[in-house]
C-alpha positions in Angstrom: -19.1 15.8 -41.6 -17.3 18.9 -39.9 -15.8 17.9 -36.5 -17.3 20.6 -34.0 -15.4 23.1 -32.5 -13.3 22.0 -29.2 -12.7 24.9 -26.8 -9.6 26.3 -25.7 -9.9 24.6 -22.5 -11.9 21.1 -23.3 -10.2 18.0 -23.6 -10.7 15.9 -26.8 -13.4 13.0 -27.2 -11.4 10.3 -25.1 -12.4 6.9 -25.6 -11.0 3.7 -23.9 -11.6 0.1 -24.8 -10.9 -2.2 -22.2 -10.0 -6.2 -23.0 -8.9 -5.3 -26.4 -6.5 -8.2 -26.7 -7.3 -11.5 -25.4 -3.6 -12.3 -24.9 -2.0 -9.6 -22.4 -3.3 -10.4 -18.6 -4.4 -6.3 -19.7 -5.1 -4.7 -22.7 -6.8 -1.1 -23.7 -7.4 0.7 -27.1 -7.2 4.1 -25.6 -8.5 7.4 -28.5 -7.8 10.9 -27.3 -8.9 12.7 -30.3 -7.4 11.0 -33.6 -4.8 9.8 -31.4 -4.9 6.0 -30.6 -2.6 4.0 -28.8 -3.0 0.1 -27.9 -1.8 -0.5 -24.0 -0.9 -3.8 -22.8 0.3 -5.3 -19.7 2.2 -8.6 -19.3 3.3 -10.4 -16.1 6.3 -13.3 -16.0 8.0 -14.7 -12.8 10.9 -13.6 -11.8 12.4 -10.3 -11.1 15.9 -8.1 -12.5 19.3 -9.2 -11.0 19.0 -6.2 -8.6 15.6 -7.4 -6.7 16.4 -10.5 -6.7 15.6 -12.2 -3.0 14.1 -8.9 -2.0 10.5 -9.9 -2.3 9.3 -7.1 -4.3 8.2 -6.8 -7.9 9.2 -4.7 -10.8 7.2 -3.1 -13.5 8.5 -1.7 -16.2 7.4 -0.1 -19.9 8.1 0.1 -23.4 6.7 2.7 -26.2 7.0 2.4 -29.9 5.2 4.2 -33.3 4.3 2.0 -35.5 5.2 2.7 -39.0 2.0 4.3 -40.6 1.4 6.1 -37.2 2.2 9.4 -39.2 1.8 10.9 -42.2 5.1 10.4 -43.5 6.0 6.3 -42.7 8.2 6.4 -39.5 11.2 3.8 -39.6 10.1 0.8 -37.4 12.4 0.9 -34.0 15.3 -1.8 -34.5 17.2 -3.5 -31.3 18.3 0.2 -30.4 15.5 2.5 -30.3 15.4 6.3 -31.2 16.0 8.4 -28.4 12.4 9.6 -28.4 10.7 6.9 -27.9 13.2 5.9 -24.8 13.0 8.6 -23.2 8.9 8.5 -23.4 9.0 4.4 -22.1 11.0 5.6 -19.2 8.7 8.5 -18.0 5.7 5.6 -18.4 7.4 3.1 -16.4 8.5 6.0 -14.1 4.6 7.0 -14.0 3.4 3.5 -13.4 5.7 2.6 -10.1 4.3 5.8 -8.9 1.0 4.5 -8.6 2.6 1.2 -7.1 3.4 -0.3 -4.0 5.5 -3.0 -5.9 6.5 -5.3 -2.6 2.8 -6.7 -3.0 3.8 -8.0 -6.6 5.9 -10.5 -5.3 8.7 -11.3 -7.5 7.3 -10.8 -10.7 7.3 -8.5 -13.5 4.7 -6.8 -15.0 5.5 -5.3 -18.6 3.7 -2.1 -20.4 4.2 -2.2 -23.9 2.4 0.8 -25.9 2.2 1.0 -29.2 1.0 4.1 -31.4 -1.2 3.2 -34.1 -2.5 7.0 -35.3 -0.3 10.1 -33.9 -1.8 13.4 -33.4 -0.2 14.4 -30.6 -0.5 13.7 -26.8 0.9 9.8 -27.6 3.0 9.8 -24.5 0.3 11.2 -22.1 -2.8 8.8 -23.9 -0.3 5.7 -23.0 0.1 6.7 -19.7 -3.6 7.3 -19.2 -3.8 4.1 -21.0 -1.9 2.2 -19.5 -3.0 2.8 -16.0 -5.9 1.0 -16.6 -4.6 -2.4 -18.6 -2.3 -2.4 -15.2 -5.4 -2.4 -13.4 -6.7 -5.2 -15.7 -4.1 -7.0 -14.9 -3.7 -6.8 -11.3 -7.1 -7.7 -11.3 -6.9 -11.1 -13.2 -3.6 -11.9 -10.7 -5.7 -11.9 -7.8 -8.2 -13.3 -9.6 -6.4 -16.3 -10.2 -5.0 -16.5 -6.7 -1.5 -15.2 -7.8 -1.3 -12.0 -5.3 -3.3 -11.3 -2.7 -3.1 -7.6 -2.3 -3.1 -5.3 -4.9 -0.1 -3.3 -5.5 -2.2 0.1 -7.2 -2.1 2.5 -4.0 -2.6 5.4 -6.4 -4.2 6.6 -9.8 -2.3 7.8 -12.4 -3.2 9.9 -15.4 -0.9 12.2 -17.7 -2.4 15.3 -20.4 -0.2 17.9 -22.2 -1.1 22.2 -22.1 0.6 24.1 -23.7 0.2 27.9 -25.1 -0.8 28.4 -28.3 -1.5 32.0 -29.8 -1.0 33.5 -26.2 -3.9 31.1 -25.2 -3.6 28.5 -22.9 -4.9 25.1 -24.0 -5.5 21.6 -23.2 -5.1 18.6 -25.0 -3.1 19.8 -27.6 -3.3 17.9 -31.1 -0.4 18.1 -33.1 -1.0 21.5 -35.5 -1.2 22.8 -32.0 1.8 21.1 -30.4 4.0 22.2 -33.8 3.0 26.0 -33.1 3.0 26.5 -29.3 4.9 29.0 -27.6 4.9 26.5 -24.3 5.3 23.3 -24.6 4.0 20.8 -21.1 3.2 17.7 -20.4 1.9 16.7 -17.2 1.5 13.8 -14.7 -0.7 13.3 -11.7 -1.5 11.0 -9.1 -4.2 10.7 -6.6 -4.3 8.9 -3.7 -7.3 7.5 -1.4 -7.2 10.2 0.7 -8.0 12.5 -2.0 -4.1 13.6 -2.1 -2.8 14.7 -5.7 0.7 14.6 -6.6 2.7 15.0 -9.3 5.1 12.5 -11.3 6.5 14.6 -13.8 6.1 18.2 -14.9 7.9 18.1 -19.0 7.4 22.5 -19.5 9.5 24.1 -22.2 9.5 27.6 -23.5 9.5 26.4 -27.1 9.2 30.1 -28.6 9.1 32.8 -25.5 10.0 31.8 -21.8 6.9 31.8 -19.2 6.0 33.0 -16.2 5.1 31.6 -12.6 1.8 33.0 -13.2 1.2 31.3 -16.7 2.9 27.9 -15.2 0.4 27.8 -12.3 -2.3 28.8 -14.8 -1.4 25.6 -16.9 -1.0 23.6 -14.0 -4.5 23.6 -12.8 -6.1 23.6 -16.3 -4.2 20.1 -16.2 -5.4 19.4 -13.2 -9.0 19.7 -14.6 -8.0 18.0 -17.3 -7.1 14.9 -15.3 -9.5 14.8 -13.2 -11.6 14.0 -15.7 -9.0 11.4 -17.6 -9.4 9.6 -14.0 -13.1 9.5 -14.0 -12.7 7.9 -17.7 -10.4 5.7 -16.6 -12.9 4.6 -13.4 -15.7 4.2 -16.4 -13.4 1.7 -17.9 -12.6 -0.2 -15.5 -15.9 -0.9 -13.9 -16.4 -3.3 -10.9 -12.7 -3.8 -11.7 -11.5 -0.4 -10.9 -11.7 -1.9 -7.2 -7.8 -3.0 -7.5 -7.3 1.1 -7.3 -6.6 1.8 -3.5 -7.7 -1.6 -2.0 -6.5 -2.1 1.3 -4.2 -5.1 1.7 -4.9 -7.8 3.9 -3.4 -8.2 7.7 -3.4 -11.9 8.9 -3.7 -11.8 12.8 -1.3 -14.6 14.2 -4.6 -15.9 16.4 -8.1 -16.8 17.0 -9.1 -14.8 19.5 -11.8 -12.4 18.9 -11.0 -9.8 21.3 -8.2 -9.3 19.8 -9.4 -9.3 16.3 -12.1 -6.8 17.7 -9.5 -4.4 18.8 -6.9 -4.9 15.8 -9.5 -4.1 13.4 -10.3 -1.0 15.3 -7.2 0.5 15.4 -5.9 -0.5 12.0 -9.0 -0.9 9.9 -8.6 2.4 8.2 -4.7 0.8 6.8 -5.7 -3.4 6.7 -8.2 -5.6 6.3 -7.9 -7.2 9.2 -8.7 -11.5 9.4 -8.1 -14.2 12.0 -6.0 -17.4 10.7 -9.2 -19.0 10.3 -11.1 -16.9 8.1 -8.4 -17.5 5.6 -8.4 -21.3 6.3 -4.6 -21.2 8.4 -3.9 -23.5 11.3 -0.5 -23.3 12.1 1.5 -23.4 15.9 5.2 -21.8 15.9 7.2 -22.6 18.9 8.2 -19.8 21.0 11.4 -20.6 21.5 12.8 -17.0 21.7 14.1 -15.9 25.0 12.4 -12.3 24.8 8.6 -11.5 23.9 10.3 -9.4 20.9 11.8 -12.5 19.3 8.5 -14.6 20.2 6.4 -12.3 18.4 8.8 -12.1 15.3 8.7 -15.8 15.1 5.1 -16.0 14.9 4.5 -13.6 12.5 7.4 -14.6 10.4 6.1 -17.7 9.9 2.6 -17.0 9.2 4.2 -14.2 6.4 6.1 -17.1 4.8 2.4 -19.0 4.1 -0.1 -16.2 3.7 2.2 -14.1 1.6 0.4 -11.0 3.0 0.5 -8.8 6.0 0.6 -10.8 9.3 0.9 -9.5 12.9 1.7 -11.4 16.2 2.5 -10.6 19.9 3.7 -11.7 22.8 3.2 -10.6 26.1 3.4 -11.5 29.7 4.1 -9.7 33.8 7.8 -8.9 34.1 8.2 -8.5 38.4 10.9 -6.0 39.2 11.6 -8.0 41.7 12.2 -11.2 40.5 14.3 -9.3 37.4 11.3 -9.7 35.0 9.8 -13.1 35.6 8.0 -14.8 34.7 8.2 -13.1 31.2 8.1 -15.5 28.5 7.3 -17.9 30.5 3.6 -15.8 32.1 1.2 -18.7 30.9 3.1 -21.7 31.7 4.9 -20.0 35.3 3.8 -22.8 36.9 4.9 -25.6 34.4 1.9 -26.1 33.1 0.3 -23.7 30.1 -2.5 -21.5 31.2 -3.4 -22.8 34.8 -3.9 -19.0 35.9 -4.6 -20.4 39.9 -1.6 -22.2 39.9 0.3 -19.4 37.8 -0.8 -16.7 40.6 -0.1 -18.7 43.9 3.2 -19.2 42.6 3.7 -15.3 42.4 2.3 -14.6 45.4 4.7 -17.1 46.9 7.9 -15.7 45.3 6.7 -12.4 46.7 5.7 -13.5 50.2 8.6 -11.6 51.7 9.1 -8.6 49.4 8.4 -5.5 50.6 5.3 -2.7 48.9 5.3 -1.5 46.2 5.9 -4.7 44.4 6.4 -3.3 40.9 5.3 -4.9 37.8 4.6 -4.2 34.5 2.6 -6.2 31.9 4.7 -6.0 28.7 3.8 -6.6 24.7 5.9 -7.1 21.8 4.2 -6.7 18.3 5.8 -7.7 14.8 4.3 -6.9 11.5 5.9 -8.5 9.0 4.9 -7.9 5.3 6.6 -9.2 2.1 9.1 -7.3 0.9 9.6 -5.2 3.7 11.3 -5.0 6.8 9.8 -6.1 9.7 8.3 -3.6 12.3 8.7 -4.9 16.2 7.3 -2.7 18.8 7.1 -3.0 22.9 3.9 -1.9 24.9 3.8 -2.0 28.6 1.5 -0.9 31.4 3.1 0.0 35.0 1.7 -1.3 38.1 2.4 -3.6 41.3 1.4 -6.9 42.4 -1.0 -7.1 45.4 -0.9 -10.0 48.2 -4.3 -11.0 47.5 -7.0 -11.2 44.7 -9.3 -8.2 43.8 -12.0 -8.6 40.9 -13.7 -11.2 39.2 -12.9 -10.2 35.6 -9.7 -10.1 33.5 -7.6 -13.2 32.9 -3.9 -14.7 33.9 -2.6 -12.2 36.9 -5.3 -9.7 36.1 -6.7 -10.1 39.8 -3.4 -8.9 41.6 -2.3 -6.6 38.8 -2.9 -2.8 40.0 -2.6 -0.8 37.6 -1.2 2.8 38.0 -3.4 4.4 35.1 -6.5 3.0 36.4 -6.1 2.8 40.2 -7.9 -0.7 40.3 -6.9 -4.1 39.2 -7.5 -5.0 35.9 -9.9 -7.7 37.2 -11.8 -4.5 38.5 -11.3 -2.7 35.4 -14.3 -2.7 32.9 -13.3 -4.1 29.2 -13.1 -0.9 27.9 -11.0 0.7 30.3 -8.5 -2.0 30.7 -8.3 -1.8 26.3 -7.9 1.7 27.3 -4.1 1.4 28.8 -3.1 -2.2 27.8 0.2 -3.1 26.9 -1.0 -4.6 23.6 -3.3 -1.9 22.7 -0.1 0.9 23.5 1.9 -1.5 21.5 -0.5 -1.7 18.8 -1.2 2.5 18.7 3.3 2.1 18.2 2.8 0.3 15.4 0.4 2.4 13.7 2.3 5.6 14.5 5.4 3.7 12.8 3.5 3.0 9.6 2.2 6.6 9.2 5.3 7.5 9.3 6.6 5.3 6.7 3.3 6.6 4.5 4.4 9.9 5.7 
């Protein structure tokens, strides 16, 4: 039966097979034409020398040809492989990490072995393709099994080849075209859940005449199309499992308190799913033994870190008086000697303060630490100015709330309504720090 005719600019019937293996946490039959490639993923404990007590993962890849992948037998790689087939393993591995955000691995590596069984061309862009999606696989069945909690895949990866064949650019070449083009490219892309594309690689050579700009962007986008739909085979695949691609990780709030949960998952809900220690069963008290609210808050969320193995975030805040050179501080919910009697908390201000002069300037001040696993932790201060009154104004608000006037608003913050008070908190500037910080790390 004769094969109909692919167009110029048509990729070839792709195929994948997920689960092919029962063995490999991931596994993929991947057929791009006559091309077929078997993908697998393995994960062990443990990490190279060079990660080693860094909390991050590795991932790394492997490529061979079987034997009877060609016409003509090709000799089976020994302990050194042929040059070829290194230099494709290290662009797959190098395509892989792309998509990864390898510090939610943990230390552990996961393994991409891909193994030609038929060549007829396009074996190093099919494993890639491939590939992606036995990762996938296999970050799914970690977190299934409670192994992870966040998934490391913050992007999609996919790989094709163009080329120039008879003065016409093509895609997808097969291998009587690959042997005959004048240009030569393979090309990888990445897309991330914004809808941003990047690329990994770009592999162009003028095999018979050099190129121009005009022809490279030309065969740029035709790969692009050619990805984009690679990607959506890739999402076919995958099914409900394709949900490890761009999943948010998970932010552990170092408290209880709803209001706070309210306003953390307003502010960071587009970068973390945000949860209370209860909702993922944690009951835990740190002593705050630090002597500033920075080292407090890095205590707490330290801690928490260490047992949720995830994204956690804690503060600590409190009034610093300028008067009495930042008291109470630390020490704002148990001023009095006694934790969170606000009464006695207050008419011990007020007596400190009897005989100092207006304006009695304060400011409330936050410190805010996320701490993730394998990264460095992020500490950040918020503060609101104002000045302590000599006698109580609203009924709302908590603590020193009732003689706290704050400059922004013009009102105590017992005055203040909810949303206002949110408005030009300490923890809320603090918080608005921290997200500036980590789109700048995403850049």
């Amino acid at each position: 039966m004769n094969e109909p005719i692919r167009g110029a600019h048509e990729l070839r019937p792709v195929t994948i097979h997920p689960d092919f293996t029962i063995m490999a946490a991931g596994s993929v039959l991947i057929e791009c034409g006559k091309t077929r490639v078997i993908c697998t993923a393995s994960v062990t404990e443990g990490v190279p020398p060079f990660l080693r007590g860094k909390g991050s993962g590795w991932l790394t890849a492997e490529y061979a040809m079987l034997p009877g992948a060609t016409p003509q037998r090709k000799a089976r790689d020994g302990i050194k492989k042929d040059g070829r087939s290194v230099e494709i393993q290290r662009l797959i591995g190098r395509s892989l990490r792309a998509a990864c955000d390898l510090t939610r691995l943990g230390e552990r590596t996961i393994t991409i072995d891909c193994d030609v069984i038929q060549a007829d061309g396009g074996t190093r862009t099919a494993s890639i393709t491939g590939a992606f999606v036995a990762l996938c696989l296999a970050v799914n069945k970690l977190i299934e099994e409670g192994r992870i909690v966040d998934s490391p895949i913050i992007r999609q990866v996919a790989a094709i080849s163009v080329g120039v064949v008879d003065g016409e650019t093509m895609l997808d070449l097969e291998y009587v075209q690959d042997s005959r083009a004048e240009v030569d490219m393979n090309v990888v892309m990445t897309l991330d859940a914004k809808g941003n594309k990047g690329f990994v690689e770009v592999q162009g050579t003028g095999e018979k005449n050099c190129y121009s700009r005009a022809q490279l962007n030309e065969l740029l986008d035709l790969a692009e199309t050619g990805i984009d739909q690679l990607m959506q085979k890739q999402l076919e695949a995958l099914g409900d499992r394709g949900s490890v691609i761009f999943r948010k990780p998970r932010l552990v709030l170092a408290s209880n308190n709803f209001g706070k949960l309210r306003e953390l998952r307003a502010m960071l809900g587009d970068m973390f799913d945000v949860y209370s220690m209860r909702e993922v069963g944690k009951a835990m008290e740190v002593e705050e033994t630090g002597e500033t609210f920075e080292e407090n808050a890095l205590l707490k969320a330290e801690a928490l870190c260490e047992v949720c193995g995830c994204a956690t975030l804690a503060d600590d805040s409190g009034l610093c008086v300028d008067a009495l050179g930042g008291r109470p501080g630390v020490y704002s919910a148990r001023y009095c000697g006694v934790h969170g009697d606000d009464e006695a908390n207050n008419q011990l201000l007020l007596k400190e303060l009897e005989n100092v002069p207006e304006p009695r300037k304060a400011h409330y001040g936050a410190a805010i630490a996320l701490c993730r696993p394998g990264r460095k932790p992020i500490v950040v201060y918020g503060r609101c100015d104002g000045q302590i009154l000599r006698e109580y104004r609203g009924e709302g608000g908590f603590g020193y709330d009732p003689l706290f006037l704050s400059d922004d608003l013009g009102v105590t913050f017992a005055e203040a309504d909810a949303e206002s008070k949110n408005g030009v908190s300490h923890r809320a500037r603090g918080i608005a720090k921290i997200k500036e910080a980590l789109e700048q790390e995403n850049g």
